[in-house]
N, C-alpha and C positions, 0 to 999 in steps of 0.2 A: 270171321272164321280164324281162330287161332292155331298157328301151329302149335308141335309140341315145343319146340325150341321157346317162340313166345311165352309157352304157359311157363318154360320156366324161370324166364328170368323176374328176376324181384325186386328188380329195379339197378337206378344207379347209387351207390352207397359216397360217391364223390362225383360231384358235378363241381369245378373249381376254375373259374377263370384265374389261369395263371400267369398269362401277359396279355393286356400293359400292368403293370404292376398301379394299384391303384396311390392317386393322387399323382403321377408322373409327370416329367414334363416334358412335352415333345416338341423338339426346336424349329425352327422355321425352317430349317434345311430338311426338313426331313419328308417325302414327299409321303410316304406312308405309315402303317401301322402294322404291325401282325396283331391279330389277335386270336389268344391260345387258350383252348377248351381242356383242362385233363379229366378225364369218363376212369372213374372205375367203377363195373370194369369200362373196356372200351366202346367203343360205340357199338350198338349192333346191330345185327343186319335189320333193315326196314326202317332204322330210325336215320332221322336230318338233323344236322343243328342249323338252327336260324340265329342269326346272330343282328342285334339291334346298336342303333347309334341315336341315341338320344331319345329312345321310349318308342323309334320306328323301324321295321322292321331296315335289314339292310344287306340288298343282295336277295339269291333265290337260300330255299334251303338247301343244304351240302352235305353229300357224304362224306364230313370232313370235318377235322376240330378245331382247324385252325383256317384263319380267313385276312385278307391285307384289306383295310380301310384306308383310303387313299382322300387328298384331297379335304383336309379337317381345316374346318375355318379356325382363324383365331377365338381362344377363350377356352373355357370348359365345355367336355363332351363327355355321355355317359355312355358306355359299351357293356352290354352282357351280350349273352346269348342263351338260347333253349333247345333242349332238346326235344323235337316232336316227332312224330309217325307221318309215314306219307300221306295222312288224311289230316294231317293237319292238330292233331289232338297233342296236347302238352304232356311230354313225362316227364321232364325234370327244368328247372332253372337253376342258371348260375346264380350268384354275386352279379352288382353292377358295380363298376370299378369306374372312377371318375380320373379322366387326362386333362390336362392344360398344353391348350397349342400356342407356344408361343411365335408371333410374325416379326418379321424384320419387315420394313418398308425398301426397296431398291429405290436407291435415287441414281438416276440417270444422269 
């Protein structure tokens, strides 16, 4: 059942992962990630973004465009995300934007 508000939106005319900035490098010190959705328009009501790290989903979906990815093994990782409906149905994807985590070893 659609509302009216649903019937009229026409979609998102920018879905735009806009951080991490693709091919980045993220240093060993760094315990996390933001990573940043821009919706125009903005998100609306009834939709989630799920945001994925490496083709799996990561995290629940979120009233929210932006999300911290913590905990990245060394090497290359891919990050988008999607925008869905709380039943789970896809209205928009981003870009996937590829980071390099670079690790220091601690020697004791």
């Amino acid at each position: 059942e659609l509302s009216p508000d649903t019937a009229l939106f026409g979609g998102y005319s920018v879905v735009n992962l806009v951080a991490p900035i693709d091919q980045s490098l993220v240093h060993y010190d760094q315990q996390n990630i933001i990573v940043q959705l821009a919706l125009t328009p903005e998100l609306q009501a009834g939709h989630l973004v799920q945001f994925f790290l490496d083709g799996a989903a990561y995290g629940r979906p979120l009233a929210a465009t932006s999300y911290s990815i913590g905990n990245l093994q060394r090497g290359s990782h891919m990050v988008s995300a999607r925008v869905v409906t709380a039943e789970g149905e896809t209205v928009a994807n981003s870009q996937s934007v590829r980071v390099h985590v670079q690790r220091h070893f601690k020697r004791n």
